[in-house]
N, C-alpha and C positions, 0 to 999 in steps of 0.2 A: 344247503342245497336240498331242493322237494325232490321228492322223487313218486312217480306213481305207476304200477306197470313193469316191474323189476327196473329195468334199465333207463327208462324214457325218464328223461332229467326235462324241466318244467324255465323254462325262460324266467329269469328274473326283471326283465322288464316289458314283454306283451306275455298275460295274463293265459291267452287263450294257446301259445305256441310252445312244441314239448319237442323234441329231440334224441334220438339215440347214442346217434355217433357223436355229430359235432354241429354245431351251431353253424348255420348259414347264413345270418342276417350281416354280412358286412359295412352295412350303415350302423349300425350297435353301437351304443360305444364302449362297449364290452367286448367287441368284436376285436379277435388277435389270431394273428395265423400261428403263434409259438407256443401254446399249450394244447393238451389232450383235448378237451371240449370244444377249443378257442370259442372261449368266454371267461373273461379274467373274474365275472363273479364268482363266476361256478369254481374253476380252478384255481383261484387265491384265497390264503387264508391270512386274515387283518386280522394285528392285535388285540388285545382286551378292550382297547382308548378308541377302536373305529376312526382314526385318526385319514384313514381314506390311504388312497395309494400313492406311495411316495414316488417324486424325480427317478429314483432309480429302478423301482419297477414298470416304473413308463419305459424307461430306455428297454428293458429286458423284455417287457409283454407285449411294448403300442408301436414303441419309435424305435427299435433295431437301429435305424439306418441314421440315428443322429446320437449326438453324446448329452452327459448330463444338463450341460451349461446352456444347449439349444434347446432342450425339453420343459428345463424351468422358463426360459423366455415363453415358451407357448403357453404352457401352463399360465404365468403371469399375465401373457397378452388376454388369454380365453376370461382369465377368470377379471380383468377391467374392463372387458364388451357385455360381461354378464354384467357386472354391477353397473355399467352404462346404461344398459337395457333395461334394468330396474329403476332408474332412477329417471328414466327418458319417459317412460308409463308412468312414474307418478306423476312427470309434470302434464304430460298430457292431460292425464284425468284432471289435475286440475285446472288446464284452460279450460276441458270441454264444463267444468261444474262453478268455474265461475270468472271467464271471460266473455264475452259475445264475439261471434263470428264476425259482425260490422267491425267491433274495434282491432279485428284480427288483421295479416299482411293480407292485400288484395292478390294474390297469385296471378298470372298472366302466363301461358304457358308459352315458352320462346321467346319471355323477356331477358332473361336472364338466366345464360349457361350451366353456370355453376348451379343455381338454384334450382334448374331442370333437373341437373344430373342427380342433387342431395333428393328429392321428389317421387325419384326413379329409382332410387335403392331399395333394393331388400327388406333394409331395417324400416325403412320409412313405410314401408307396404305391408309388413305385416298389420293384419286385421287385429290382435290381441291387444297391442298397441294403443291404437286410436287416436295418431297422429294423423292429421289435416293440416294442408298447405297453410290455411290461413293462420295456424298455431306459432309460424317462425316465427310472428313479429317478438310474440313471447319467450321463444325458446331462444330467439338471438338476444334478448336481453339479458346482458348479464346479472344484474341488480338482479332482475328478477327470479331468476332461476336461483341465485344466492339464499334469494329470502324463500326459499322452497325447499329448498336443499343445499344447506352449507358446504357439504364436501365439494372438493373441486371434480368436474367432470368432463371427461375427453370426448369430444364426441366424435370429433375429426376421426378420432378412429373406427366409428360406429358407422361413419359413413362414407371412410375410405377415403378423405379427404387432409390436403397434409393442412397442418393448424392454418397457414398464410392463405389459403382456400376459404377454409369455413370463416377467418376475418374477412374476409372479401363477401360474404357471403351476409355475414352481417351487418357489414356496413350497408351494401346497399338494401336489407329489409329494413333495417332503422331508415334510410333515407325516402324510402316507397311505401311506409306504411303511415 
């Protein structure tokens, strides 16, 4: 923990923000209403291995209101949207580096439900990304995505759609591109 100022404890995640009492940033994810500071960086102390904060200090500092066996499913869920998300930016980057936009899906906006709704997500909208409509014909390819990235990858859940959706979803870009 910094400290500078006797008391005034220094944010461990924005730089510029310090603190006496207690941490206010409830978007944190540090952010706990159950210890002195609420901020689990500040008031937890991890073993020698940094092994990160286990199941059961989540139930004690984050999730009170749930037991262990619910906390590890989040944790699990969070951390297959992250590695989704990593693996949805590689392939991105490589259509934008070497497919062409001609040979991409033609998008139509209001042809197809499903395919508006995937369009209109969050995930698909972040800028860091740099997913473009015309990229599903790519990303619905299986082969394709395989030979870019071997691991299997969920995406149905990146974009809130259950699996028999996003096949629906690919069929008809295979059929329209």
């Amino acid at each position: 923990m910094k400290k500078s100022d006797g008391n005034v404890k220094q944010c461990p995640e924005q730089p510029g923000y310090r603190f006496r009492t207690a941490c206010t940033i409830k978007s944190c994810k540090f952010y706990t209403e159950h210890t002195k500071n609420k901020c689990m960086a500040i008031d937890t102390v991890f073993t020698a291995s940094e092994k990160g904060i286990t199941d059961s200090e989540l139930v004690v500092l984050k999730f009170p209101e749930h037991d262990k066996k619910t906390v590890f499913s989040i944790r699990k869920s969070a951390e297959g949207r992250v590695h989704s998300i990593m693996i949805l930016h590689q392939l991105a980057k490589h259509c934008e580096e070497n497919e062409s936009q001609t040979d991409g899906f033609p998008y139509v906006k209001g042809a197809n439900a499903l395919v508006d709704r995937l369009v209109k997500t969050k995930i698909f909208k972040l800028r860091l990304l740099g997913l473009k409509p015309w990229m599903l014909k790519f990303l619905c390819d299986d082969d394709y995505v395989r030979a870019i990235c071997p691991m299997e990858v969920k995406f149905h859940t990146l974009f809130k759609l259950k699996p028999k959706e996003l096949e629906e979803i690919k069929t008809y870009v295979k059929e329209n591109s």
